[in-house]
Structure formats: structure tokens, C-alpha cells
C-alpha positions as CSV (number, residue, x, y, z in Angstrom):
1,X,-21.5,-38.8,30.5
2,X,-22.4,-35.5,32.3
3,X,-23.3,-32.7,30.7
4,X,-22.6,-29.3,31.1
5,X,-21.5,-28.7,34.6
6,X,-21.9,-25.6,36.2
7,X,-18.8,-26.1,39.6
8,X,-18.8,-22.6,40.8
9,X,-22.4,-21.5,41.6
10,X,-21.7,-19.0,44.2
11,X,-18.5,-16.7,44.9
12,X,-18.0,-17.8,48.5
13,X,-17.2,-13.8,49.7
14,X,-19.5,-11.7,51.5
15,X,-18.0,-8.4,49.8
16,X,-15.9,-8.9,46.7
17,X,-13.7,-5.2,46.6
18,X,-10.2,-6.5,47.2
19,X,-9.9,-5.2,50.6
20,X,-13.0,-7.4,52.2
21,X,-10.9,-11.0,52.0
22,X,-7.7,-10.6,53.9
23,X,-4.5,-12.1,52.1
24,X,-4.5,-15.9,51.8
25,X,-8.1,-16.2,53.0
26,X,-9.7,-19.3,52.2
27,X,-13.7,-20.0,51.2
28,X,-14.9,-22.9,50.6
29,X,-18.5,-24.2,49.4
30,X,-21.1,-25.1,51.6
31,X,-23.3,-28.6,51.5
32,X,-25.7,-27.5,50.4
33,X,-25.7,-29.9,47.3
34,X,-23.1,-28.0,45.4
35,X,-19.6,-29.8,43.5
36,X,-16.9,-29.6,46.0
37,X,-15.1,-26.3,45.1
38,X,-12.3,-24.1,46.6
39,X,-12.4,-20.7,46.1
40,X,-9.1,-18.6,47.9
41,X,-8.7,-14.9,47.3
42,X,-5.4,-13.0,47.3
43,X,-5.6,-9.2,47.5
44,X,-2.5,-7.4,45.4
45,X,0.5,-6.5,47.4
46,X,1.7,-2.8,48.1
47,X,0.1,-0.3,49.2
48,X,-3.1,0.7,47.0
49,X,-4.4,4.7,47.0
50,X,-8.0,4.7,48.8
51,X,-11.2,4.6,46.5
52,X,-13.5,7.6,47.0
53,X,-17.1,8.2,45.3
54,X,-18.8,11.1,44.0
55,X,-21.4,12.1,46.7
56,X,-24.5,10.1,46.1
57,X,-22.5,7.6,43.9
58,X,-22.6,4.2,44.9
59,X,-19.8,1.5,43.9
60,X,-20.8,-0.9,41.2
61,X,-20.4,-4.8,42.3
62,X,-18.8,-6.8,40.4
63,X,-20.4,-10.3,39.3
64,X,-19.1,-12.8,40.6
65,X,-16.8,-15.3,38.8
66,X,-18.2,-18.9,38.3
67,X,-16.3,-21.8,37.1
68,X,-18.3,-23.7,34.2
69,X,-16.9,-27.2,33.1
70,X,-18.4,-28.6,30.0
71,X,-18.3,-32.4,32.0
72,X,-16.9,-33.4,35.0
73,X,-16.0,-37.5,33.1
74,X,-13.8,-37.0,29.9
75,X,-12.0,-39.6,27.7
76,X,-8.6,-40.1,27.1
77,X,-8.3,-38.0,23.9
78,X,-10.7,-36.0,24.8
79,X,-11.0,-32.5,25.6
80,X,-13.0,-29.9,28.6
81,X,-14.1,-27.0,27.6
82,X,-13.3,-24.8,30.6
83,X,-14.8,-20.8,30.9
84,X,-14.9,-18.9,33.7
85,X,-17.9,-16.1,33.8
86,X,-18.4,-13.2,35.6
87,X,-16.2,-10.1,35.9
88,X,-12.7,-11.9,35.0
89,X,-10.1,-10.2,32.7
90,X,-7.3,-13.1,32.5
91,X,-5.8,-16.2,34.2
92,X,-5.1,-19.8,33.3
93,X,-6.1,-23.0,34.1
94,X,-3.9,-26.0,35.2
95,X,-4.6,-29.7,34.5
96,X,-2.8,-32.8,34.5
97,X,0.6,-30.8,35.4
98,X,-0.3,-28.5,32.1
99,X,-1.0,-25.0,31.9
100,X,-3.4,-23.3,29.4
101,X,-4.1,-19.7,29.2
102,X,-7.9,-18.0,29.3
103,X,-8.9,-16.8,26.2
104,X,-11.5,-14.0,26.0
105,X,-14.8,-15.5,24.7
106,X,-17.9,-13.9,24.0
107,X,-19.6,-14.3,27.3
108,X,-16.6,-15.8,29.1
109,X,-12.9,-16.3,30.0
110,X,-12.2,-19.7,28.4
111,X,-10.2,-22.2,27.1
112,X,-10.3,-25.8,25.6
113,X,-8.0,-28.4,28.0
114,X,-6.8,-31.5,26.2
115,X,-6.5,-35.2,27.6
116,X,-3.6,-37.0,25.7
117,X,-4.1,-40.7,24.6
118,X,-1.8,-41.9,27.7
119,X,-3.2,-39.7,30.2
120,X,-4.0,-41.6,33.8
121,X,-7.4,-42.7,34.3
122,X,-8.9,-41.4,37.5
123,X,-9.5,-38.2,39.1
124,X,-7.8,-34.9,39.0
125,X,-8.0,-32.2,40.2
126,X,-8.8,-29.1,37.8
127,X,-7.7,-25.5,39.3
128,X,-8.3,-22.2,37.3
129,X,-6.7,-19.1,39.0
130,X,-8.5,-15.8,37.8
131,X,-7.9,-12.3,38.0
132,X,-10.4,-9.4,38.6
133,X,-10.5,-6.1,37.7
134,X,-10.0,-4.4,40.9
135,X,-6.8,-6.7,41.3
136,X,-7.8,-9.3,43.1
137,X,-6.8,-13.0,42.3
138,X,-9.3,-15.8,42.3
139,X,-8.5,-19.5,42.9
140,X,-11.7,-22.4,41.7
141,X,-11.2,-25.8,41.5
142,X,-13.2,-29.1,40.5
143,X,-12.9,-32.7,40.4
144,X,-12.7,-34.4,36.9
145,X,-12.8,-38.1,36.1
146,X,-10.4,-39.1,32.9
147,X,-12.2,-42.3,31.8
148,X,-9.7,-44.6,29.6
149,X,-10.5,-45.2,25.7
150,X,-9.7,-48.9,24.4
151,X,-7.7,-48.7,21.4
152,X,-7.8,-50.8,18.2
153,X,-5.7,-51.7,15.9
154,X,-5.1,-51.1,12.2
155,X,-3.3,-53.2,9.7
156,X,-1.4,-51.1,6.6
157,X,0.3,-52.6,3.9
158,X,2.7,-50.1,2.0
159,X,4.7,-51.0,-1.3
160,X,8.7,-50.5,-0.8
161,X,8.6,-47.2,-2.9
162,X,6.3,-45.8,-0.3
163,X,8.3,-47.3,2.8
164,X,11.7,-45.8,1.8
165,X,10.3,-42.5,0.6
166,X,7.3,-41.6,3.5
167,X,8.5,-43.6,6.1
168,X,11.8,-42.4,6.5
169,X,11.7,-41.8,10.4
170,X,13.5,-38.6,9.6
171,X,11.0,-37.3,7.0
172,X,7.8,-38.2,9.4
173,X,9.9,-36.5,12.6
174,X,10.4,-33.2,10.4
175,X,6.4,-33.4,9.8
176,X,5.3,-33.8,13.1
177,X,7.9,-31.2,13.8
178,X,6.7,-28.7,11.7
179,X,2.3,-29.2,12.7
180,X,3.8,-29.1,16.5
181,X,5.6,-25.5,15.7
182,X,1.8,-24.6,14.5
183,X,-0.5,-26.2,17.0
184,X,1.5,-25.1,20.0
185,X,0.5,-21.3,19.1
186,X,-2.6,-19.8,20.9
187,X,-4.3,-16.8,19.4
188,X,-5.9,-14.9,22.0
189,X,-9.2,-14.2,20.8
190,X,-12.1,-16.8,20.2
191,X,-12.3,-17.7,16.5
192,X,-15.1,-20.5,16.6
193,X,-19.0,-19.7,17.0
194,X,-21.6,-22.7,17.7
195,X,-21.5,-26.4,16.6
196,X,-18.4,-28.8,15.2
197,X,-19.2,-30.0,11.7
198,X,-18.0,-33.2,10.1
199,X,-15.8,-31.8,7.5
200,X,-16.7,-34.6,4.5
201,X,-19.1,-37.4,4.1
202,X,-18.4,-41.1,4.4
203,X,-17.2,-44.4,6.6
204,X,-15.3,-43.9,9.7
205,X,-12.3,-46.1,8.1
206,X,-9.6,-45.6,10.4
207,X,-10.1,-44.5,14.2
208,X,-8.1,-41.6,16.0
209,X,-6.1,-43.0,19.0
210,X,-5.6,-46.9,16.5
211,X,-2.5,-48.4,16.8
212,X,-0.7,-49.0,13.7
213,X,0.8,-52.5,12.2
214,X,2.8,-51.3,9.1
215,X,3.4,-54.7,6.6
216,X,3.2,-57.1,9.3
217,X,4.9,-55.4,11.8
218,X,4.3,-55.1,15.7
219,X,1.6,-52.4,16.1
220,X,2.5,-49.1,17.5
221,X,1.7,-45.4,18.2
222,X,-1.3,-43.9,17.6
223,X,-3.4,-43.0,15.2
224,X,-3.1,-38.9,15.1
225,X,-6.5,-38.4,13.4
226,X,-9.9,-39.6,12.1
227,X,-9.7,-41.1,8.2
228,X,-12.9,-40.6,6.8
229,X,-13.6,-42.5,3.6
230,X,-14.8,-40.7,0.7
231,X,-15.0,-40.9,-3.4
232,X,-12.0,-38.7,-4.8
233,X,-13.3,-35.4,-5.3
234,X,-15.5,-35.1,-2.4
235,X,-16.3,-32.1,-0.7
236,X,-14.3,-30.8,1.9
237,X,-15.9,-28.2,4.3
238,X,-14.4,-26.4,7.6
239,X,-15.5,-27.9,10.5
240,X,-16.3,-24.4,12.4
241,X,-14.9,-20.6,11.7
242,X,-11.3,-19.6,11.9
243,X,-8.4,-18.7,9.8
244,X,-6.4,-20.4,7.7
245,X,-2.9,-21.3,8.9
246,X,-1.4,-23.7,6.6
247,X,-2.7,-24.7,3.2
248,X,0.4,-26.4,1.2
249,X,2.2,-30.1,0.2
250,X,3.5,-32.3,2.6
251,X,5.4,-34.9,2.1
252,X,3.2,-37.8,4.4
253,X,-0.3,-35.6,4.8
254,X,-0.1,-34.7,1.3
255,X,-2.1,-31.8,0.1
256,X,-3.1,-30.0,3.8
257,X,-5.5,-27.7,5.2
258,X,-4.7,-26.2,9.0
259,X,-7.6,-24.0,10.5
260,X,-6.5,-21.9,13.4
261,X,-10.3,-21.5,16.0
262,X,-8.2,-19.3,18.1
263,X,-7.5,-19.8,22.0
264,X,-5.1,-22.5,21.1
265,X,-7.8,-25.0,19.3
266,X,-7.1,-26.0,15.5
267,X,-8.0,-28.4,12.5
268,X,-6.3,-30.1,10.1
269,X,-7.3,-31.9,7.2
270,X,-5.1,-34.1,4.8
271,X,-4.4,-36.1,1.4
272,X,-6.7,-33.6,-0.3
273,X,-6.3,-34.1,-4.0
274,X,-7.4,-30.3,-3.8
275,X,-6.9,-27.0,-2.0
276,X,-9.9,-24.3,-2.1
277,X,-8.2,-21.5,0.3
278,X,-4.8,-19.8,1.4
279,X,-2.8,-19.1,4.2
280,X,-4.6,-15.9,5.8
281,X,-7.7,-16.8,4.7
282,X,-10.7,-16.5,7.1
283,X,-13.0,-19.0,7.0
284,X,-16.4,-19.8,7.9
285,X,-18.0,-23.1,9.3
286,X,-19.3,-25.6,6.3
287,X,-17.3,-23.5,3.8
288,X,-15.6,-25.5,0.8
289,X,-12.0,-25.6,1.9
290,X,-10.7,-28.1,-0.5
291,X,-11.6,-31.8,-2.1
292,X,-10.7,-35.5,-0.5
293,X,-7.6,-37.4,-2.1
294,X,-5.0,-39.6,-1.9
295,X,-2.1,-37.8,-1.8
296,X,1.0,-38.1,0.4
297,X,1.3,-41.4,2.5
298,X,-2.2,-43.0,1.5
299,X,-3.8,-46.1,0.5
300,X,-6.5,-44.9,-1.0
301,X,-9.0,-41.6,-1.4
302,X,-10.0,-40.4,2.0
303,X,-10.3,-37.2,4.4
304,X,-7.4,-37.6,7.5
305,X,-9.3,-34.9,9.9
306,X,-7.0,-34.2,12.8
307,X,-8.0,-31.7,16.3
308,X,-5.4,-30.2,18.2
309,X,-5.7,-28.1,21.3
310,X,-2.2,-26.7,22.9
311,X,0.0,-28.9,20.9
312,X,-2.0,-32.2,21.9
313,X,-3.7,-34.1,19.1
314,X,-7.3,-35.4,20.2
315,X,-10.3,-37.1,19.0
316,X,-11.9,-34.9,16.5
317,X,-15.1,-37.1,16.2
318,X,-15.6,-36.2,20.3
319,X,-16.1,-32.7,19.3
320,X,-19.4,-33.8,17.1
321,X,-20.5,-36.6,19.0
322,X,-21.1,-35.1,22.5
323,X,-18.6,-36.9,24.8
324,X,-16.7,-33.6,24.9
325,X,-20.1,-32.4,27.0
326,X,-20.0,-29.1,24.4
């Protein structure tokens, strides 16, 4: 896997106020060893009153944007973290025919760009379109690799009471309804700082991504989190800083915890036996948010730990193990 990929490393302009590029000019990178990268300014339309200095005063430059991609190969169900540096004050980026806005970071535009579980291996083609202070509208793009995940398989058995109560199509579609009205949201500011925590201690019993066989059945779907096995009771700690978004019953997850990490990036964690925190609440990384159980649709005590950027569930594990290159 690469590692974290620096695309743009030069703005290709000679003088970056918006009247040096005419409209529709395109720059390109040279070969000088650098990732193959197009840049294409666009100066705003209409006319613009002159700038005029103070005598003796001389115009401040602005920095140059670069485009920084956290790796350049990512897995199906994972996710890039995308920022663009420099003097930028907005813009989006556009993968796999989705859109995702920037988020203002600390020390960058950014934002966190999914790849679903059925997402065509190969390469695509990333393109973030910025916009500068002085008006001007920048265009970077890079090459990314989606590399495909093999998925297992996992075999359930459920007693009858469980199957007509949980697995009501109706009463799981209302679920998934309600966490996709949450996880589609994007607060725009950056709630996160540093390193991804595992949020509990134990066995990896159930995979994200799995396909599931439900009492003999043909398997299906996927699995939309990691189930971490754990003695009932166990300590369960938020995997990085945000706010509280949902903290309530649900009829399959059971007792649930939904962090919101801002910029469109949250966690979830389910069939606690416990809650520790409420809705509103802000939260820090490794602080007690509630206890494993086995409430809801369970067969037996265990921490279901789900990621979601932009309304796409991923592999939550990736953000800990490195593969995400971050």
C-alpha cells in the first residue's frame, strides 16, 4: 500500500492573481518525476474593479494549493482521506460519480471519500475543484487504484421469535432508513484530532463487508460493521472526538451510540447493554461512551462498530490498521 501521497507538488502558474491565467487555461505537470496531475484555472466572470496598493506596499502571494491524497491504492470499503493545502477557502471533490464537499480542517481543506463494497476495481480518476480567495477556481486531479476485498461469509442461526420480530424486512428497512437520514449529514467543521481507536477489547468475530447466511439460507448482503467480541459489561470508549448524535433503543442495533467527527465522517456502536452519554454530548477520543451487550438482534455479547462517511458504510477496522494510508 502507499502511503501518504503528496499529487500536487507545484501550482503549475507562473503568477497566481486571477488575471495572470487567461480563462480556460490549462497547466499541466512536468516529468520531472511528479504523479500525473492537471491543474486548469478559471478566472471569475464580469468585470472586476482594478487592485491598487499603497505606495511602497507590495501584494502578498498566495500559497499555492497542493492536492494531498492519503494513498493512491484503496480497498473496496475503504476510504481516502483527501485535503487540499494552501490558500483555499471551499470546493469539493468528485469520485466514482460522487461528490463530497471540503471541510475546513486545521491545516487544510479536506474531506474523507468513501469506496462502497461493490465499487469497480481499477483506476479512477479523482478531481478536486478548489476556490481561492481572489476568486479564482482551481482544478487537481490524480489517479487512484480501487483494489477489490474478498468477502466471507458468516453463518447465523436465529430462533423464530427473533425472525418474525427483528427480521421483519419492514422493521430492518425503517432502521437503515433512519442511520441513512443521520449519516448523510455533513457538519462543516473538523470534529476529529489524531489517531482512530478501537472502541472495545476482544476477537474480531464477525467481519465488515461478510455476507450473511441466516438459518440455512443463501448468503447475502453485507455485513454493515465490525462485531467485536467482548464479556458483557465491557468498556466501550469513542473511537476519536466528536459529538454525540444518537444515543437511544433500536429495535435490531439495540442500545446505540452515533458519534458525529464532522465533515461528513461518523461512528456507531451497537447492542450496548449500556449508554454512558446523550445526544449533544461532546465527546473526546477513548472516553467511556457506554458498555458491550447483547441487545437488539444479537447472538450473544459483543460490540457491532460501524464507520460511515457521506451515507456509505465502510470498513472501520481500515481506519486503525493503516490501509486507509492515514
Amino acid at each position: 500500500m502507499a502511503g501518504r501521497v503528496s499529487v500536487v507538488r507545484r501550482w503549475v502558474l507562473a503568477v497566481f492573481a486571477a488575471a495572470a491565467c487567461a480563462a480556460g487555461a490549462a497547466c499541466s505537470a512536468g516529468a520531472d518525476g511528479t504523479a500525473d496531475v492537471t491543474v486548469r484555472m478559471v478566472t471569475p466572470a464580469g468585470p472586476s474593479p482594478t487592485p491598487t496598493l499603497a505606495p511602497g506596499v507590495s501584494p502578498t502571494p498566495l500559497v499555492p494549493p497542493e492536492l494531498v491524497v492519503s494513498t493512491l491504492e484503496v480497498y473496496q470499503a475503504g476510504a481516502l482521506l483527501v485535503s487540499v493545502t494552501g490558500d483555499v477557502i471551499g470546493g469539493q471533490v468528485q469520485f466514482l460519480g460522487r461528490k463530497y464537499p471540503l471541510t475546513k480542517g486545521s491545516q487544510s481543506q479536506y474531506t474523507f471519500v468513501p469506496v462502497d463494497t461493490d465499487e469497480l476495481p481499477g483506476q479512477h480518476e479523482l478531481v478536486a475543484d478548489v476556490r481561492l480567495p481572489n476568486g479564482t477556481r482551481g482544478t487537481l486531479q490524480a489517479t487512484v487504484t480501487v483494489l477489490p476485498t474478498q468477502w466471507t461469509v458468516d453463518y447465523l442461526a436465529f430462533t423464530p421469535e427473533q425472525t418474525a420480530a427483528l427480521l421483519d424486512p419492514q422493521v430492518v428497512a425503517d432502521e437503515l432508513a433512519l442511520l441513512k437520514s443521520i449519516y448523510v449529514k455533513v457538519t462543516p467543521q473538523k470534529l476529529w484530532s489524531g489517531p482512530w481507536l478501537l472502541p472495545t477489547q476482544g476477537a474480531i468475530t464477525a467481519r465488515f463487508g461478510e455476507q450473511r447466511s441466516v438459518n440455512g439460507g443463501a448468503p447475502s448482503g453485507h455485513h454493515g460493521g465490525t462485531d467485536i467480541g467482548a464479556a458483557e459489561g465491557a468498556p466501550v470508549v469513542a473511537t476519536n472526538s466528536g459529538v454525540v448524535v444518537l444515543a437511544r433503543e433500536l429495535r435490531v442495533r439495540g442500545n446505540m451510540v452515533i458519534i458525529d467527527h464532522g465533515g461528513g465522517l461518523y461512528s456507531g456502536y451497537a447492542h450496548l447493554s449500556s449508554i454512558a452519554v446523550a445526544e449533544g454530548d461532546r465527546v473526546e477520543a477513548g472516553q467511556l461512551i457506554g458498555a458491550v451487550g447483547n441487545t437488539g438482534l444479537s447472538t450473544g455479547a459483543h460490540l457491532h462498530w460501524e464507520m460511515a462517511a457521506h451515507g456509505i458504510l465502510l470498513d472501520a477496522l481500515r481506519f486503525t490498521d493503516g490501509t486507509n494510508g492515514f
